[in-house]
C-alpha positions as CSV (number, residue, x, y, z in Angstrom):
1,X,-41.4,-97.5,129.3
2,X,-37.7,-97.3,130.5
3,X,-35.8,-100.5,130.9
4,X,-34.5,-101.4,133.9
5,X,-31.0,-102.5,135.0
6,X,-30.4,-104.3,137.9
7,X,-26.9,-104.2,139.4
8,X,-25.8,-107.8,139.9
9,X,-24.0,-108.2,143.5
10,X,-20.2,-107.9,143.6
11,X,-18.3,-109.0,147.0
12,X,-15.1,-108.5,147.9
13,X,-13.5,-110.3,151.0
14,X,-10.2,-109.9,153.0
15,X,-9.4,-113.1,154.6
16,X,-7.2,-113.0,157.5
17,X,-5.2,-116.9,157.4
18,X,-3.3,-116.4,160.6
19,X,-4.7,-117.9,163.6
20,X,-5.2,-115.7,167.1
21,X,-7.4,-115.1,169.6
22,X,-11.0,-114.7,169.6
23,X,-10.7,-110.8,171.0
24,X,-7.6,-110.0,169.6
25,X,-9.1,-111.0,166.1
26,X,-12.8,-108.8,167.0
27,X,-10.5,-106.1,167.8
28,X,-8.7,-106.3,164.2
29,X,-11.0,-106.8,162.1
30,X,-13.3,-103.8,163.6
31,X,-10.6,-102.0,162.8
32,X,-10.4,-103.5,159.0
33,X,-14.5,-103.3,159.0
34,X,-13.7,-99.3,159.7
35,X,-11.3,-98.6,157.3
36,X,-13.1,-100.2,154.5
37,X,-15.8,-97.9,155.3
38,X,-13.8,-95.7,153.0
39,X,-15.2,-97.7,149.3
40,X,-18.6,-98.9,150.3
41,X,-21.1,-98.3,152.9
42,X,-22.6,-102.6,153.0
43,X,-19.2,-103.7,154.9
44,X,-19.5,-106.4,157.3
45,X,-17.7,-108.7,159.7
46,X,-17.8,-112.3,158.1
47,X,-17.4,-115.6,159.7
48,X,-14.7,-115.5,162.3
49,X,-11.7,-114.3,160.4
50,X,-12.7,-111.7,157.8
51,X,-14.7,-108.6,156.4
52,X,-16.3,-108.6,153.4
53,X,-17.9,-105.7,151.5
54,X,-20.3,-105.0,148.5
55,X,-18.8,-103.1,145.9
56,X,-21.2,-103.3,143.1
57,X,-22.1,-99.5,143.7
58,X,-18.3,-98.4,144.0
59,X,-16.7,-99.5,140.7
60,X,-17.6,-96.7,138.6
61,X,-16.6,-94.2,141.1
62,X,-12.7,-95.7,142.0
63,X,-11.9,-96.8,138.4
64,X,-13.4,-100.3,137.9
65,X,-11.9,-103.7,139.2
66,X,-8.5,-103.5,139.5
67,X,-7.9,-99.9,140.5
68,X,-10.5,-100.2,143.4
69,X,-8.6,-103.8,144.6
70,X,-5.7,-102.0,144.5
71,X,-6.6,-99.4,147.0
72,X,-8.6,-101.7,149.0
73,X,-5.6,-104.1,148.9
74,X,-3.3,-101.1,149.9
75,X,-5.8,-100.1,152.7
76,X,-6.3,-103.5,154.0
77,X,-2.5,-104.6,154.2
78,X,-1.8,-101.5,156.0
79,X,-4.6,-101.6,158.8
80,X,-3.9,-105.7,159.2
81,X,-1.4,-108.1,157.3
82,X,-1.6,-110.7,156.0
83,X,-5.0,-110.4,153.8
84,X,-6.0,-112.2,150.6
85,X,-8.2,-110.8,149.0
86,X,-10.8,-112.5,146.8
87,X,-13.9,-111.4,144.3
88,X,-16.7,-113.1,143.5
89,X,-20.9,-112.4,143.4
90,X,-21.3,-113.7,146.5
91,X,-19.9,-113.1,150.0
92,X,-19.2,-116.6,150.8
93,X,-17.9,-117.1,147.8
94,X,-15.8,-114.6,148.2
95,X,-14.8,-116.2,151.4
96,X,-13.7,-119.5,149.8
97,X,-11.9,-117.6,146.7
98,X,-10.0,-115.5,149.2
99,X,-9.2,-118.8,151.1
100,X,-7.8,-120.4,148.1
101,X,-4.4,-121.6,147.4
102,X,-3.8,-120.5,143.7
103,X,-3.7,-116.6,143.9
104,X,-5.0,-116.8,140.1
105,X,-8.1,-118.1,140.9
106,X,-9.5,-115.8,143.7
107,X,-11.3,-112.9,141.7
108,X,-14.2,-113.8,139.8
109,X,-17.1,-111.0,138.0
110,X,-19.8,-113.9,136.9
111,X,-21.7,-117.2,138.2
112,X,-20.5,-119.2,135.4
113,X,-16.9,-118.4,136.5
114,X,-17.6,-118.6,140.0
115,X,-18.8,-122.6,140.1
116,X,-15.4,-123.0,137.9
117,X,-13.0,-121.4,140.4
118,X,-14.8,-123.0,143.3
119,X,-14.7,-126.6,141.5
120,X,-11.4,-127.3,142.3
121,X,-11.7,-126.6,145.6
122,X,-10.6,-129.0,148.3
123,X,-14.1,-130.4,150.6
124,X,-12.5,-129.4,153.3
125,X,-12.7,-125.6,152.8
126,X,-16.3,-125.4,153.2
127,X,-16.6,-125.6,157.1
128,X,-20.1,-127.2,156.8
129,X,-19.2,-130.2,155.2
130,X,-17.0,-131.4,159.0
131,X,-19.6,-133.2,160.5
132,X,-20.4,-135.4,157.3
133,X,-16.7,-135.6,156.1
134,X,-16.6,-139.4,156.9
135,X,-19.8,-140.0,154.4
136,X,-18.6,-137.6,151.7
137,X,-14.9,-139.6,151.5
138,X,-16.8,-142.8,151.3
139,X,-19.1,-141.5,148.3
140,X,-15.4,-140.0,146.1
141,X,-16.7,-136.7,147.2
142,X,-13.5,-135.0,147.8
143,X,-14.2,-131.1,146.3
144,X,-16.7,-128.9,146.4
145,X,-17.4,-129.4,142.5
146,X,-18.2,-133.2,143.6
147,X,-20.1,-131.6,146.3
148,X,-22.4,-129.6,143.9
149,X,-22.6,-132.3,141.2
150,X,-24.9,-134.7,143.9
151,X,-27.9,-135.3,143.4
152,X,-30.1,-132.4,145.3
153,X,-32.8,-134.8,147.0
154,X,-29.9,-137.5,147.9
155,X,-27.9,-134.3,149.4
156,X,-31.0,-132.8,151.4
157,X,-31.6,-136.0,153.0
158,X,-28.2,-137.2,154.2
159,X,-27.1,-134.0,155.3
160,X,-28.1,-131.2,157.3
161,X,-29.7,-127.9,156.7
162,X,-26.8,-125.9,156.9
163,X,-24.5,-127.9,154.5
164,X,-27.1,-127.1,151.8
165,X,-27.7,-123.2,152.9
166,X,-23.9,-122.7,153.2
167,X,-23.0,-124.7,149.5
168,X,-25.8,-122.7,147.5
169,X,-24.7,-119.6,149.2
170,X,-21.2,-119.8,148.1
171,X,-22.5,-120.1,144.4
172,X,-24.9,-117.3,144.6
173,X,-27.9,-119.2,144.4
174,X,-29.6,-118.5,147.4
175,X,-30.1,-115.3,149.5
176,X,-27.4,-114.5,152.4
177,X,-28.2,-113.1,155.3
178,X,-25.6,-110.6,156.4
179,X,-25.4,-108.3,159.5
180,X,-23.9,-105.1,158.3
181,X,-21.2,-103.3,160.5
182,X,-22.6,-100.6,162.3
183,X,-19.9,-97.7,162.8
184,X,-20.2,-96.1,165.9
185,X,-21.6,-92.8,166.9
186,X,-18.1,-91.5,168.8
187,X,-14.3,-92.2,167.4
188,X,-12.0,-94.0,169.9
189,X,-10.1,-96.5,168.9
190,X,-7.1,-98.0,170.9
191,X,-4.3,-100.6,169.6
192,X,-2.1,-102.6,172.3
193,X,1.5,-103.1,171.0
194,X,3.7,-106.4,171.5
195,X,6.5,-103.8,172.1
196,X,8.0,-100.8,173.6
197,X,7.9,-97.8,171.0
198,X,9.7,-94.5,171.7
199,X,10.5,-93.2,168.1
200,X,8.6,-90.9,165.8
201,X,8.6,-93.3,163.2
202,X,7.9,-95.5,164.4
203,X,5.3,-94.1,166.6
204,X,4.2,-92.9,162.8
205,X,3.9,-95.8,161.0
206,X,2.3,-98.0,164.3
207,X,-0.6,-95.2,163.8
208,X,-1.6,-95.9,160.3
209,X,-4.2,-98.2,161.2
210,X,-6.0,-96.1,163.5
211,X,-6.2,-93.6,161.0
212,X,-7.0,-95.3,158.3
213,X,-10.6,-96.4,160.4
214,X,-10.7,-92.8,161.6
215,X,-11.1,-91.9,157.8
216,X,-13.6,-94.5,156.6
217,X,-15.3,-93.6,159.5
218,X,-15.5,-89.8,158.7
219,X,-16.4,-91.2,155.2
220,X,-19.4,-93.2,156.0
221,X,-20.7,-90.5,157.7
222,X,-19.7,-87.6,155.4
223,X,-18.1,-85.0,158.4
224,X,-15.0,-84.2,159.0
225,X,-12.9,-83.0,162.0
226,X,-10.9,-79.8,163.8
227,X,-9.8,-81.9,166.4
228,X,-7.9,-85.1,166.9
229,X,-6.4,-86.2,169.6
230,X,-3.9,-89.2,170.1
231,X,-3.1,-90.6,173.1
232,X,0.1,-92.5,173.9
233,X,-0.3,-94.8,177.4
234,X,2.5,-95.6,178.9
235,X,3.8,-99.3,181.4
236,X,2.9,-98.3,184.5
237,X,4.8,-99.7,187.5
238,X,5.9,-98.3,191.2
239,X,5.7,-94.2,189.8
240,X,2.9,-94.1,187.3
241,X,3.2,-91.8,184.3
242,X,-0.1,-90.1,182.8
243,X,-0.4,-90.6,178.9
244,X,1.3,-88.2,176.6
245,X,-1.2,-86.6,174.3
246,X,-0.4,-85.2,171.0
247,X,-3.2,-82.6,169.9
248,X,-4.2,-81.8,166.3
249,X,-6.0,-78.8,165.5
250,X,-7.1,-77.9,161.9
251,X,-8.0,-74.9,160.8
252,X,-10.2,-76.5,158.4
253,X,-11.9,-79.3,158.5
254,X,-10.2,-82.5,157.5
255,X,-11.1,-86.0,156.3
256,X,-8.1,-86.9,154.5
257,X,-5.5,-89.3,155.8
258,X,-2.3,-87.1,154.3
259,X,-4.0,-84.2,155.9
260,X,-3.8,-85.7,159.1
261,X,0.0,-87.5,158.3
262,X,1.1,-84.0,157.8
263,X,0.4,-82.4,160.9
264,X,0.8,-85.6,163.2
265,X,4.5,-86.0,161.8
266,X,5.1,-82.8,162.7
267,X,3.7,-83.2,166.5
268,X,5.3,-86.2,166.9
269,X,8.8,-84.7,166.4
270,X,8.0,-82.1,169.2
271,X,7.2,-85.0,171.9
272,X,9.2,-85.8,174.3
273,X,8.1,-89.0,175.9
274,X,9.6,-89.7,179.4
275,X,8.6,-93.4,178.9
276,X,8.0,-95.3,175.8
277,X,4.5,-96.2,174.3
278,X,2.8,-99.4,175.0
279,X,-0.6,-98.8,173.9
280,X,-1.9,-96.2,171.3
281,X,-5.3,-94.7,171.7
282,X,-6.7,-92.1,168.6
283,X,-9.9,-90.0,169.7
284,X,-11.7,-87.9,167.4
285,X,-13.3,-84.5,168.3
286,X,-16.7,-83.4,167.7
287,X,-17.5,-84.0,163.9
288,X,-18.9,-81.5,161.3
289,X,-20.8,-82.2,158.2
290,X,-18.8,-82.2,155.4
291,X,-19.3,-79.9,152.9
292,X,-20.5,-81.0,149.3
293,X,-17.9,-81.8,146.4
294,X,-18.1,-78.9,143.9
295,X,-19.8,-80.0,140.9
296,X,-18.9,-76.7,138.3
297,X,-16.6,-77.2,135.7
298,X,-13.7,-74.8,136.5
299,X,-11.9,-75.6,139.9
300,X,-13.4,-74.6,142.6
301,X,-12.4,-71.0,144.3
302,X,-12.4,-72.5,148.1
303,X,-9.4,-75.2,146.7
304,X,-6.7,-72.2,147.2
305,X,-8.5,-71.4,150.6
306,X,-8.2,-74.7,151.5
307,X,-4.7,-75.0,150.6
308,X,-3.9,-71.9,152.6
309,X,-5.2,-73.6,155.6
310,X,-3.6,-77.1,155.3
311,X,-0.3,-75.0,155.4
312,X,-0.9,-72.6,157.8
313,X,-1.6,-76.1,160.1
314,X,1.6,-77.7,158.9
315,X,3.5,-74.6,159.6
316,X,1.6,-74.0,162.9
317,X,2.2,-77.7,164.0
318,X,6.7,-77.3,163.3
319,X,6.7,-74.0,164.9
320,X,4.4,-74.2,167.8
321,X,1.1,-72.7,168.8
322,X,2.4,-69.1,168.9
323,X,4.7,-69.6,165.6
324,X,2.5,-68.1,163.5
325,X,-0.2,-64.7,163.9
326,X,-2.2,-63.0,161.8
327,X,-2.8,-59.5,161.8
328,X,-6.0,-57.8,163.0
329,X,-6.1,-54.5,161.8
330,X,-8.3,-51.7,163.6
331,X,-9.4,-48.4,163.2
332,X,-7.2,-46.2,165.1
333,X,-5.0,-42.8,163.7
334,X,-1.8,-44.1,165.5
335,X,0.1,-46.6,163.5
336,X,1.1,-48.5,166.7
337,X,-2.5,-49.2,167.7
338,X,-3.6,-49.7,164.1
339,X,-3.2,-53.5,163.9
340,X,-2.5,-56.3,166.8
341,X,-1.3,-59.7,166.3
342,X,-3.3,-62.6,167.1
343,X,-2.7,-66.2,167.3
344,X,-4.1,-68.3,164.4
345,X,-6.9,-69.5,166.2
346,X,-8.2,-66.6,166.7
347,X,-11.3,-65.8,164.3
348,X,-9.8,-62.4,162.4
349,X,-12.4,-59.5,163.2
350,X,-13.8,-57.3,161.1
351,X,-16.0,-55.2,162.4
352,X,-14.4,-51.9,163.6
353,X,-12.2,-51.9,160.1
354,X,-12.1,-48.2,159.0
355,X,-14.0,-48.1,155.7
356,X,-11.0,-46.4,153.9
357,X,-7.3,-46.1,154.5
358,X,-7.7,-42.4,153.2
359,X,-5.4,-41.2,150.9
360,X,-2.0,-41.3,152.8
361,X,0.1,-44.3,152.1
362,X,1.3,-46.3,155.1
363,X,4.5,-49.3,155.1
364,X,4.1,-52.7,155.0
365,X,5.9,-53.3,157.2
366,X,6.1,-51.2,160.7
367,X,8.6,-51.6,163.1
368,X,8.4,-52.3,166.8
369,X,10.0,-49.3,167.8
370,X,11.3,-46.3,165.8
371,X,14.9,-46.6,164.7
372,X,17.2,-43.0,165.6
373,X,18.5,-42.3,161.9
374,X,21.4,-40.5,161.6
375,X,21.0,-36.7,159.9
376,X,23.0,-34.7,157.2
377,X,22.8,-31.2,156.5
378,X,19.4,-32.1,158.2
379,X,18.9,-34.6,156.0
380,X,18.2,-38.5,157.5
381,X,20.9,-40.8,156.1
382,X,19.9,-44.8,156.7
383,X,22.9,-47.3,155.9
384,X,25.5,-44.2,154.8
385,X,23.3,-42.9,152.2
386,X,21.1,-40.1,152.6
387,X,17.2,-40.1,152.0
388,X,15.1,-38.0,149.8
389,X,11.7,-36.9,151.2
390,X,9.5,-37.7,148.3
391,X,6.0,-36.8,150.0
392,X,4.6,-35.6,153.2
393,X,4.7,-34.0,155.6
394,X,1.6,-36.3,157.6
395,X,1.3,-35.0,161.1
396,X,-0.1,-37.8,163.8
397,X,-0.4,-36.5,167.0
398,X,-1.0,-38.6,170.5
399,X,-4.1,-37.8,172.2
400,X,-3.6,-36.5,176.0
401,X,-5.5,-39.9,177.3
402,X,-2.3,-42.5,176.0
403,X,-0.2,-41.2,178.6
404,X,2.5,-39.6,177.2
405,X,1.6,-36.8,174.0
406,X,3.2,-37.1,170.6
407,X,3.4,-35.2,167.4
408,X,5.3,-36.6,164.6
409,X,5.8,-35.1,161.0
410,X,5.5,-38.0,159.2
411,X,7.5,-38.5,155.3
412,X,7.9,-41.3,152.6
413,X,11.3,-40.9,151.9
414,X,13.8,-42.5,149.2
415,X,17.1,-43.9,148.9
416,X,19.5,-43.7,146.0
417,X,18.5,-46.8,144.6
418,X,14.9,-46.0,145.0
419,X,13.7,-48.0,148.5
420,X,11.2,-45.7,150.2
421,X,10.8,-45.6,153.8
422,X,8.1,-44.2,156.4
423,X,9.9,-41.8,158.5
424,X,9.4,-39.3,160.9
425,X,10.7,-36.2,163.3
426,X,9.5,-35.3,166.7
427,X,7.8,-31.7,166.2
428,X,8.0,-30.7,170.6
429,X,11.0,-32.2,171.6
430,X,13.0,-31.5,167.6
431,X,15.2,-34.9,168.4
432,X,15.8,-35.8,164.6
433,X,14.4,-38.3,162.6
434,X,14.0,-41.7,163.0
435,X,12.3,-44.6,161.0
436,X,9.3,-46.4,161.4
437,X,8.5,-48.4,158.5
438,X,9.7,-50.2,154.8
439,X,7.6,-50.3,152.3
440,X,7.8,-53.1,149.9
């Protein structure tokens, strides 16, 4: 028989010391609670003023201890600040580590250093042990290593229920009951500002948070997005001004918070807000499953695809929504209605490709409209230096039904220092030659 290894708890909780309101603190720390979605799936909302999560399951896969508090701690100062941050094998101990005042002491791995660190401990930190503080001063019992050095039967029956639950669940000797945080099914999350923001930034920086819970979000579920959309409300007074949105579009589909940075610092720069911003509202689009991480040993071909695509949406974001088009070639003998370009959201088409281009080159790059060249002993000169005709002649001709008839005697031709060209010369009206294309 195989042994078995059980995987002893590991907690991790982000304390928040300041005091505020009872819905301005829900509101935060669902916000934290979302973000730290992101490095383990058992997060929950703890007590009145933190989150904690289990992170037993996550070590191996962000580095170990330190490298996964360091993201969490990077995550977690961004989204809310202050946090400490404290470690121990059980939540509320977690809770009273985080809570302490000696930085040194708040991460602990085992239960043998856990009742150490929580020894020195003042009584007070415990909130259970208020209602009996009078009797515990009177008995010396002034920290919560006095606390846990009385006598059980003496404790049980000059104290309540609850003192004992909350004192053997803070060194992991009882069971804790913990309601997990349940992400919802839709994205929208809002954040009010204490003041007036107008900058990009700033705007920037103010949005971190949001997108920080957008992404453990995306992660808990395993999907990722093509749109987001981010609202920014305005103070409304005497003439009311409708929120300025700032769309995001993604050619393919995104989970990644610098994914999202890139393109939203781009927007942002192209939005000019007639008011500032009071209050900041992200929604998320309809999500996708994710698709699985590539498990082969040599990189994975989609990567470069992938790449393409975040640039193509960096590019498409700094030069608008008709900055960039893609060709979509078609099957047709003219070289005018051989290819149309389309914006990049449009799906390319493939269908009526022509199976082969044949065996007559064509440029890569055609011009709007043919350029008059200048002749020489019949010869066409481009830039003062006459052209060779190296192959041809093609002959193209206009079909009757295009509204004006055509035929064209098409050449490659080449220059002294060996350019070629795609030119051509009217064979009905004899007006010279002119040039249509460059090839590379």
């Amino acid at each position: 028989m195989g042994r078995r290894f059980l995987i002893m708890p590991l907690w991790i909780c982000l304390r928040w010391p300041e005091a505020a309101s009872a819905e301005h603190a829900s509101a935060q720390l669902q916000r934290l609670a979302l973000a730290m979605l992101r490095y383990s799936p058992k997060v929950a909302c703890f007590r009145h003023d933190s989150v904690v999560l289990e992170v037993a399951a996550s070590l191996k896969l962000f580095g170990g201890v330190l490298s996964l508090c360091r993201h969490i701690r990077s995550t977690a100062r961004t989204v809310l600040t202050p946090l400490q941050l404290g470690m121990a094998p059980s939540a509320s101990g977690a809770w009273l580590l985080a809570g302490s005042p000696e930085p040194r002491c708040r991460r602990v791995l085992r239960k043998t250093s856990l009742v150490r660190h929580l020894a020195g401990l003042p009584l007070q930190h415990l909130p259970e042990t208020r209602p009996h503080q009078e009797w515990l001063e009177n008995i010396a019992c002034r920290s919560l290593g006095d606390l846990h050095q009385l006598p059980r039967q003496g404790l049980q029956q000059r104290s309540s229920p609850a003192l004992l639950h909350a004192l053997d669940a803070a060194y992991a000797q009882s069971q804790e009951t913990i309601t997990w945080f349940q992400a919802p099914a839709r994205f929208r999350l809002a954040c009010e500002l204490d003041f007036h923001l107008q900058q990009t930034n700033a705007l920037l920086a103010v949005t971190q948070p949001l997108l920080l819970a957008l992404c453990g979000w995306l992660q808990n579920r395993q999907e990722a997005l093509h749109d987001l959309s981010l609202l920014l409300h305005h103070e409304k007074g005497r003439d009311p001004c409708p929120p300025s949105v700032v769309a995001l579009r993604f050619s393919a589909a995104t989970w990644r918070a610098e994914d999202f940075n890139r393109v939203l610092k781009e927007q942002l720069q192209h939005v000019a807000l007639k008011r500032p911003a009071i209050r900041l509202e992200l929604i998320a689009g309809l999500s996708h499953p994710r698709a699985p991480a590539s498990e082969t040993l040599f990189p994975d071909p989609t990567q470069h695809f992938q790449e393409e695509q975040r640039l193509l949406d960096l590019l498409s974001a700094r030069l608008g929504k008709g900055g960039i088009r893609r060709p979509r070639p078609r099957a047709h003998h003219l070289p005018e209605q051989a290819n149309i370009w389309a914006s990049l959201t449009t799906a390319p088409v493939s269908a009526s490709l022509p199976v082969s281009l044949g065996a007559n080159p064509r440029p890569f790059w055609l011009m709007e409209a043919p350029h008059p060249l200048a002749t020489h002993h019949e010869r066409p000169v481009h830039q003062g230096r006459p052209l060779r005709l190296v192959q041809g002649p093609e002959r193209i001709e206009t079909g009757w039904y295009e509204g004006s008839h055509h035929r064209r005697d098409y050449f490659v031709a080449e220059d002294p220092d060996g350019a070629r060209y795609w030119v051509f010369r009217e064979r009905e009206t004899g007006d010279g030659w002119f040039l249509h294309g460059l090839f590379a």
